[in-house]
N, C-alpha and C positions, 0 to 999 in steps of 0.2 A: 524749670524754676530752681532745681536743686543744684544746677550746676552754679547758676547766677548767685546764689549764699557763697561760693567756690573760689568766683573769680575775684583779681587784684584789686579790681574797682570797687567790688563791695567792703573788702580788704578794709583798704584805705580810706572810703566813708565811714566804716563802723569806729576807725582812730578818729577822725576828725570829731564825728559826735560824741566819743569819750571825751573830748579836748573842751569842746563846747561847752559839755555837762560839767566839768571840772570849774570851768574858768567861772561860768554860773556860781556854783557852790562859792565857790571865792567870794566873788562878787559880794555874797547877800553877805556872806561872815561878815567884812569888814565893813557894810549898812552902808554903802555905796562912796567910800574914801579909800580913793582911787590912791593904793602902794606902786610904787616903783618897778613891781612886780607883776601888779593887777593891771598895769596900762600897757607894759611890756607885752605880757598875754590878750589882750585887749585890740593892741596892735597886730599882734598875731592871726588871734581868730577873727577879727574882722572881715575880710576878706573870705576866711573860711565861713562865716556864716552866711556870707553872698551867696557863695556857692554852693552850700547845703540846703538854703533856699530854693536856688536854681531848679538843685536837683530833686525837692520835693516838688516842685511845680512840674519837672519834667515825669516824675512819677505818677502825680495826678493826672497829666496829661495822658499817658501812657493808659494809663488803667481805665481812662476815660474815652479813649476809644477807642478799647473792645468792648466797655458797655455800649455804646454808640451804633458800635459796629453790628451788636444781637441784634441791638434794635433792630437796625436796617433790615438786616438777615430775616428778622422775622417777617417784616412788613416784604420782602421780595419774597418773601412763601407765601403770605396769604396771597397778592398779586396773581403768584403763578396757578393758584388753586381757581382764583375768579376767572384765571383767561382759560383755563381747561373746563369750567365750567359752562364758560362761553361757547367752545369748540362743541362740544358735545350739543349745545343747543340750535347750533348754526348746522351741525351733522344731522338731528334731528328734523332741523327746516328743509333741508336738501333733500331730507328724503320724503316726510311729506311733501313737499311742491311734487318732486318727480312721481308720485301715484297720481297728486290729483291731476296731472297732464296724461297717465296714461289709462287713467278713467273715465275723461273727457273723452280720448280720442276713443276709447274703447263705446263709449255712449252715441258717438257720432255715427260709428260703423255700424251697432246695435239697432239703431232707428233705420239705419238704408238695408237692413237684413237683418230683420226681429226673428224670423225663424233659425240663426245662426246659433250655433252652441258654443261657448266660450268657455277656457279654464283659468283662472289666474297661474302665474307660475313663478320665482325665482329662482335667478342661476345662484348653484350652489361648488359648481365645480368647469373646469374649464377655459378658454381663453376666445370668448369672442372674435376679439379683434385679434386675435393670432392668424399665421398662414392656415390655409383651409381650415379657420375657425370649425372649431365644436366644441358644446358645451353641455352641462348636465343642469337639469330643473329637477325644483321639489316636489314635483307632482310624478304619477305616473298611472299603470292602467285601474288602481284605484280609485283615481278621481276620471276614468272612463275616458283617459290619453293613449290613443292608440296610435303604432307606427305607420307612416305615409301624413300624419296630421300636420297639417301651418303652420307655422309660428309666425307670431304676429307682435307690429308694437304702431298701432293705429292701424291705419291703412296699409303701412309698410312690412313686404315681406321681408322677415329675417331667415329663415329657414325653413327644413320638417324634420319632422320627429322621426328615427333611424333604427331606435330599442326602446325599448320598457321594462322596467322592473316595477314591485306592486308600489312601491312610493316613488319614485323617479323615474327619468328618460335621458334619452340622448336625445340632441338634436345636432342636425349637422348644419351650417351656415350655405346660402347663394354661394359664395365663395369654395365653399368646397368641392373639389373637380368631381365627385360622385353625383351632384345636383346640379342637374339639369330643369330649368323653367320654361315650358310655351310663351311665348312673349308675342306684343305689339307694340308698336310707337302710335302712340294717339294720334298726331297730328297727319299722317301718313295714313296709317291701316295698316303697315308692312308686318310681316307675322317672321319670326326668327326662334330662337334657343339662345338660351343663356351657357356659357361654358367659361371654364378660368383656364389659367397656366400658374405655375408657380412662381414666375415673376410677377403680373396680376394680379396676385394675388395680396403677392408681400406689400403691393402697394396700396391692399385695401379696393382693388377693381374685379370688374368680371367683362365678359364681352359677348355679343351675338355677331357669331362667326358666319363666313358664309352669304354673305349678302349678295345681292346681283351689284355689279358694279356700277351698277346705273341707277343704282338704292337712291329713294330721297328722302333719308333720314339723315338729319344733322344733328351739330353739337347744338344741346340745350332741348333736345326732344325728349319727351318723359318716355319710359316703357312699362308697360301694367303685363299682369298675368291674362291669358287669355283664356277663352271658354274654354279652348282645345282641350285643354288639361283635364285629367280626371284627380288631380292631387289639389288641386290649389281652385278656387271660385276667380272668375274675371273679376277684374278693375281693382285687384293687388297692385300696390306702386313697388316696382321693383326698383328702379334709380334712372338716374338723368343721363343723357349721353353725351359722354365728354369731347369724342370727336370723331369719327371715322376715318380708319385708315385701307388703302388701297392695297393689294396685295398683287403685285406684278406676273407675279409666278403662277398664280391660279385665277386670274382674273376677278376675283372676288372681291368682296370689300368686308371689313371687320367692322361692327360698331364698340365702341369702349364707353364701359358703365362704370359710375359711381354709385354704388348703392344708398337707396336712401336711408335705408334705416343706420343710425350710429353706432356701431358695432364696440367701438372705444368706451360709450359710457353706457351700455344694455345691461339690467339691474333686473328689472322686471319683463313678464311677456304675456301674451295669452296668448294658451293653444285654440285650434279652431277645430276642437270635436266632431261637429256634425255643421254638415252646408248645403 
Protein backbone atom coordinates (compact mmCIF):
# COMPACT_ATOMS: atom_id res chain seq x y z
CA UNK A 1 0.00 0.00 0.00
CA UNK A 2 2.92 2.23 0.73
CA UNK A 3 4.16 1.92 -2.56
CA UNK A 4 0.78 3.04 -4.06
CA UNK A 5 1.02 6.69 -1.77
CA UNK A 6 4.53 6.35 -4.33
CA UNK A 7 3.34 6.10 -7.49
CA UNK A 8 2.45 8.76 -10.57
CA UNK A 9 -1.15 8.03 -10.52
CA UNK A 10 -1.57 8.90 -6.90
CA UNK A 11 0.65 11.86 -7.85
CA UNK A 12 -1.53 13.37 -10.20
CA UNK A 13 -4.98 12.58 -8.30
CA UNK A 14 -3.74 14.24 -5.12
CA UNK A 15 -3.19 17.78 -7.91
CA UNK A 16 -6.35 17.21 -9.40
CA UNK A 17 -8.20 17.30 -5.76
CA UNK A 18 -6.04 20.29 -4.84
CA UNK A 19 -7.46 21.85 -8.13
CA UNK A 20 -11.07 20.71 -7.12
CA UNK A 21 -10.50 22.14 -3.47
CA UNK A 22 -9.27 25.52 -4.87
CA UNK A 23 -11.93 25.99 -7.56
CA UNK A 24 -14.65 25.05 -4.58
CA UNK A 25 -13.16 27.86 -2.21
CA UNK A 26 -13.44 30.27 -5.29
CA UNK A 27 -16.62 29.26 -5.94
CA UNK A 28 -18.42 29.92 -2.54
CA UNK A 29 -16.07 33.44 -2.26
CA UNK A 30 -17.61 34.96 -5.16
CA UNK A 31 -21.65 33.36 -3.59
CA UNK A 32 -21.99 31.69 -6.93
CA UNK A 33 -21.26 34.81 -9.76
CA UNK A 34 -19.62 33.02 -12.17
CA UNK A 35 -15.88 35.51 -13.07
CA UNK A 36 -14.16 34.88 -16.25
CA UNK A 37 -11.86 33.19 -14.18
CA UNK A 38 -14.28 30.95 -12.20
CA UNK A 39 -15.90 29.50 -15.51
CA UNK A 40 -12.47 29.21 -17.17
CA UNK A 41 -11.62 26.89 -14.12
CA UNK A 42 -15.14 25.51 -14.01
CA UNK A 43 -14.32 24.36 -17.53
CA UNK A 44 -11.34 22.91 -16.56
CA UNK A 45 -12.28 20.88 -13.63
CA UNK A 46 -15.31 19.59 -14.93
CA UNK A 47 -14.15 16.85 -16.60
CA UNK A 48 -11.75 16.35 -13.80
CA UNK A 49 -14.45 16.01 -11.37
CA UNK A 50 -15.81 13.16 -13.70
CA UNK A 51 -13.10 11.50 -13.15
CA UNK A 52 -12.39 11.88 -9.57
CA UNK A 53 -15.67 10.45 -9.23
CA UNK A 54 -14.86 7.60 -11.32
CA UNK A 55 -12.11 7.12 -9.48
CA UNK A 56 -13.74 7.11 -6.07
CA UNK A 57 -16.32 4.76 -7.23
CA UNK A 58 -13.48 2.63 -8.45
CA UNK A 59 -12.07 2.73 -5.07
CA UNK A 60 -15.20 1.85 -3.37
CA UNK A 61 -15.33 -0.83 -5.58
CA UNK A 62 -11.85 -1.94 -4.94
CA UNK A 63 -12.23 -2.04 -1.19
CA UNK A 64 -15.44 -3.58 -1.56
CA UNK A 65 -14.22 -6.59 -2.67
CA UNK A 66 -11.99 -7.67 -0.41
CA UNK A 67 -14.67 -7.12 2.06
CA UNK A 68 -16.71 -9.28 -0.08
CA UNK A 69 -13.98 -11.39 -0.70
CA UNK A 70 -13.52 -12.26 3.61
CA UNK A 71 -16.82 -12.81 3.53
CA UNK A 72 -16.66 -15.42 1.05
CA UNK A 73 -13.39 -16.86 2.55
CA UNK A 74 -14.99 -17.15 5.72
CA UNK A 75 -18.11 -18.87 4.63
CA UNK A 76 -15.61 -21.59 2.47
CA UNK A 77 -14.02 -22.34 6.02
CA UNK A 78 -16.97 -22.89 7.90
CA UNK A 79 -18.15 -25.34 4.61
CA UNK A 80 -14.93 -27.02 4.70
CA UNK A 81 -15.13 -27.60 8.74
CA UNK A 82 -18.93 -29.07 8.09
CA UNK A 83 -17.77 -31.57 5.10
CA UNK A 84 -14.61 -32.82 7.52
CA UNK A 85 -17.25 -33.10 10.00
CA UNK A 86 -19.14 -35.12 7.78
CA UNK A 87 -16.14 -37.37 6.80
CA UNK A 88 -15.39 -38.27 10.14
CA UNK A 89 -19.10 -39.38 10.64
CA UNK A 90 -19.31 -41.29 7.41
CA UNK A 91 -15.56 -42.95 8.79
CA UNK A 92 -17.45 -43.61 11.89
CA UNK A 93 -20.60 -45.34 10.07
CA UNK A 94 -17.91 -47.56 8.00
CA UNK A 95 -16.61 -48.74 10.72
CA UNK A 96 -19.61 -49.45 12.83
CA UNK A 97 -21.42 -51.33 9.74
CA UNK A 98 -18.21 -53.37 9.38
CA UNK A 99 -18.20 -54.95 13.18
CA UNK A 100 -21.67 -55.29 13.16
CA UNK A 101 -21.19 -57.61 9.92
CA UNK A 102 -18.53 -59.30 11.62
CA UNK A 103 -20.41 -59.95 14.67
CA UNK A 104 -23.28 -61.36 12.78
CA UNK A 105 -21.14 -63.55 10.97
CA UNK A 106 -19.14 -64.33 14.22
CA UNK A 107 -22.76 -65.22 15.94
CA UNK A 108 -23.69 -67.38 13.06
CA UNK A 109 -20.45 -69.54 13.45
CA UNK A 110 -20.94 -69.43 17.37
CA UNK A 111 -24.49 -71.06 17.32
CA UNK A 112 -23.11 -74.15 14.60
CA UNK A 113 -20.18 -74.46 17.43
CA UNK A 114 -21.07 -73.01 20.88
CA UNK A 115 -18.13 -74.97 22.31
CA UNK A 116 -15.77 -72.80 20.15
CA UNK A 117 -13.46 -70.19 21.79
CA UNK A 118 -13.25 -67.05 19.99
CA UNK A 119 -10.87 -63.74 20.41
CA UNK A 120 -11.58 -60.51 18.87
CA UNK A 121 -8.66 -59.00 17.19
CA UNK A 122 -7.35 -56.00 15.04
CA UNK A 123 -4.69 -55.57 12.57
CA UNK A 124 -2.41 -53.23 13.89
CA UNK A 125 0.62 -53.76 11.50
CA UNK A 126 1.31 -55.39 8.26
CA UNK A 127 -0.22 -55.78 4.70
CA UNK A 128 -2.75 -58.28 4.15
CA UNK A 129 -3.28 -57.98 0.84
CA UNK A 130 0.35 -57.76 0.05
CA UNK A 131 2.38 -60.80 -1.56
CA UNK A 132 2.58 -63.70 1.01
CA UNK A 133 0.33 -61.42 3.11
CA UNK A 134 1.22 -61.27 7.06
CA UNK A 135 0.21 -59.27 9.37
CA UNK A 136 0.25 -58.34 13.32
CA UNK A 137 -3.08 -58.23 15.60
CA UNK A 138 -3.77 -56.65 19.04
CA UNK A 139 -4.16 -59.43 20.81
CA UNK A 140 -1.60 -61.98 21.85
CA UNK A 141 -0.91 -64.96 24.46
CA UNK A 142 -2.54 -62.74 27.01
CA UNK A 143 -5.85 -62.85 25.72
CA UNK A 144 -4.88 -66.86 25.54
CA UNK A 145 -3.67 -66.54 21.39
CA UNK A 146 -1.58 -69.28 20.86
CA UNK A 147 0.60 -70.14 17.63
CA UNK A 148 -0.98 -72.96 15.12
CA UNK A 149 -4.47 -70.82 16.08
CA UNK A 150 -7.22 -69.74 12.88
CA UNK A 151 -7.78 -66.68 11.95
CA UNK A 152 -11.16 -66.18 10.97
CA UNK A 153 -13.52 -63.46 9.47
CA UNK A 154 -16.99 -65.46 9.55
CA UNK A 155 -16.75 -68.56 8.11
CA UNK A 156 -13.79 -67.71 5.98
CA UNK A 157 -10.30 -68.63 6.59
CA UNK A 158 -7.81 -65.91 6.54
CA UNK A 159 -4.81 -67.44 8.10
CA UNK A 160 -2.90 -68.86 11.46
CA UNK A 161 -1.30 -67.41 13.86
CA UNK A 162 2.88 -68.04 13.45
CA UNK A 163 4.23 -65.84 16.96
CA UNK A 164 3.10 -64.35 19.94
CA UNK A 165 4.22 -61.78 22.19
CA UNK A 166 2.11 -61.11 25.63
CA UNK A 167 -0.14 -58.40 23.75
CA UNK A 168 0.28 -59.25 20.00
CA UNK A 169 0.90 -61.90 17.22
CA UNK A 170 1.68 -62.68 13.92
CA UNK A 171 -0.28 -64.26 11.58
CA UNK A 172 0.60 -65.51 8.36
CA UNK A 173 -2.17 -65.33 5.36
CA UNK A 174 -3.60 -68.82 2.94
CA UNK A 175 -1.41 -66.98 0.64
CA UNK A 176 1.74 -67.36 2.16
CA UNK A 177 3.85 -70.25 0.62
CA UNK A 178 4.67 -71.54 4.47
CA UNK A 179 0.74 -72.32 4.81
CA UNK A 180 -0.41 -75.22 3.76
CA UNK A 181 -4.48 -76.05 4.27
CA UNK A 182 -6.06 -79.94 4.04
CA UNK A 183 -8.74 -79.03 1.75
CA UNK A 184 -12.16 -80.54 0.00
CA UNK A 185 -14.48 -79.38 -2.97
CA UNK A 186 -17.88 -79.87 -1.57
CA UNK A 187 -19.66 -80.74 -4.44
CA UNK A 188 -17.07 -83.67 -5.43
CA UNK A 189 -15.50 -84.96 -1.84
CA UNK A 190 -11.98 -84.61 -3.63
CA UNK A 191 -9.52 -83.97 -0.83
CA UNK A 192 -6.07 -81.84 -2.06
CA UNK A 193 -3.59 -79.03 -0.18
CA UNK A 194 -3.53 -75.53 -0.62
CA UNK A 195 -0.07 -74.15 -1.84
CA UNK A 196 0.89 -70.68 -3.65
CA UNK A 197 3.86 -69.41 -6.08
CA UNK A 198 4.83 -65.92 -5.97
CA UNK A 199 3.11 -65.13 -9.22
CA UNK A 200 -0.26 -66.44 -7.36
CA UNK A 201 0.08 -64.90 -5.17
CA UNK A 202 0.75 -61.18 -6.34
CA UNK A 203 -2.60 -61.96 -7.92
CA UNK A 204 -4.33 -62.32 -4.72
CA UNK A 205 -4.72 -66.62 -5.71
CA UNK A 206 -3.63 -69.93 -4.16
CA UNK A 207 -4.01 -73.36 -5.83
CA UNK A 208 -4.48 -77.21 -4.99
CA UNK A 209 -1.64 -78.66 -6.76
CA UNK A 210 -1.51 -82.14 -7.83
CA UNK A 211 -4.85 -83.37 -8.71
CA UNK A 212 -5.44 -86.59 -10.78
CA UNK A 213 -6.03 -85.44 -14.06
CA UNK A 214 -9.28 -86.86 -14.26
CA UNK A 215 -10.18 -84.42 -11.08
CA UNK A 216 -13.98 -83.57 -11.22
CA UNK A 217 -13.47 -80.37 -9.71
CA UNK A 218 -14.41 -77.36 -11.69
CA UNK A 219 -14.57 -73.59 -11.88
CA UNK A 220 -17.16 -72.25 -9.28
CA UNK A 221 -16.65 -75.33 -6.94
CA UNK A 222 -16.34 -74.03 -3.23
CA UNK A 223 -13.35 -75.58 -1.04
CA UNK A 224 -13.64 -75.85 2.90
CA UNK A 225 -10.99 -76.97 5.38
CA UNK A 226 -11.14 -80.65 6.12
CA UNK A 227 -11.32 -82.67 9.21
CA UNK A 228 -7.82 -84.06 8.11
CA UNK A 229 -6.20 -81.23 9.70
CA UNK A 230 -5.28 -80.99 13.25
CA UNK A 231 -4.94 -76.94 12.78
CA UNK A 232 -8.04 -75.78 11.38
CA UNK A 233 -11.86 -77.44 12.37
CA UNK A 234 -13.81 -78.70 8.99
CA UNK A 235 -16.25 -76.69 6.84
CA UNK A 236 -13.77 -73.44 7.00
CA UNK A 237 -14.56 -71.70 3.40
CA UNK A 238 -11.30 -71.25 2.04
CA UNK A 239 -12.32 -69.82 -1.56
CA UNK A 240 -13.95 -70.68 -4.95
CA UNK A 241 -12.30 -72.25 -7.73
CA UNK A 242 -11.49 -70.30 -10.42
CA UNK A 243 -10.54 -72.98 -13.00
CA UNK A 244 -8.38 -75.90 -13.40
CA UNK A 245 -5.53 -76.16 -15.39
CA UNK A 246 -3.77 -79.22 -16.86
CA UNK A 247 -0.21 -79.87 -16.55
CA UNK A 248 1.29 -81.85 -19.52
CA UNK A 249 4.50 -82.60 -18.03
CA UNK A 250 3.20 -84.28 -14.93
CA UNK A 251 -0.02 -85.36 -15.90
CA UNK A 252 -1.71 -83.71 -13.14
CA UNK A 253 -3.97 -81.13 -12.92
CA UNK A 254 -3.92 -77.83 -10.77
CA UNK A 255 -7.07 -76.21 -9.27
CA UNK A 256 -6.80 -72.27 -8.93
CA UNK A 257 -8.45 -70.41 -5.89
CA UNK A 258 -9.66 -67.20 -5.00
CA UNK A 259 -9.78 -66.85 -1.68
CA UNK A 260 -12.83 -65.94 0.09
CA UNK A 261 -12.04 -63.87 2.62
CA UNK A 262 -11.03 -59.95 1.40
CA UNK A 263 -7.80 -59.55 2.14
CA UNK A 264 -7.89 -55.72 0.47
CA UNK A 265 -10.28 -54.45 3.10
CA UNK A 266 -9.53 -57.04 6.59
CA UNK A 267 -9.77 -54.55 9.58
CA UNK A 268 -10.93 -56.86 12.15
CA UNK A 269 -10.77 -60.84 12.93
CA UNK A 270 -11.34 -63.42 15.44
CA UNK A 271 -8.78 -65.99 16.47
CA UNK A 272 -10.11 -69.44 17.13
CA UNK A 273 -8.57 -70.32 20.53
CA UNK A 274 -10.03 -73.58 21.38
CA UNK A 275 -12.18 -76.14 18.91
Amino acid sequence: MKRFFKTAAFKSFAVLMAVLVAGSALSLATRGKASPVVSALSWVTSPLQSLCASAANSFRDFFGYFRSSAALQAQLAAKEEELALYRDRLVDYDKTRQKLELYEQFLELKEENPKDQFQEASIIGGEPAGQFGSFTLNRGSAAGISVNDPVLVGKNLVGIVTATELSSCTVKTILHPEVHVIVYETATGEFGWTNTTPALAQQGLLSIPELLRSTAIAGGGLICTSSESKYYPAGLIVGTVQEVRMDDQSLSATAILKPAAHFESLRDVFVLTEF
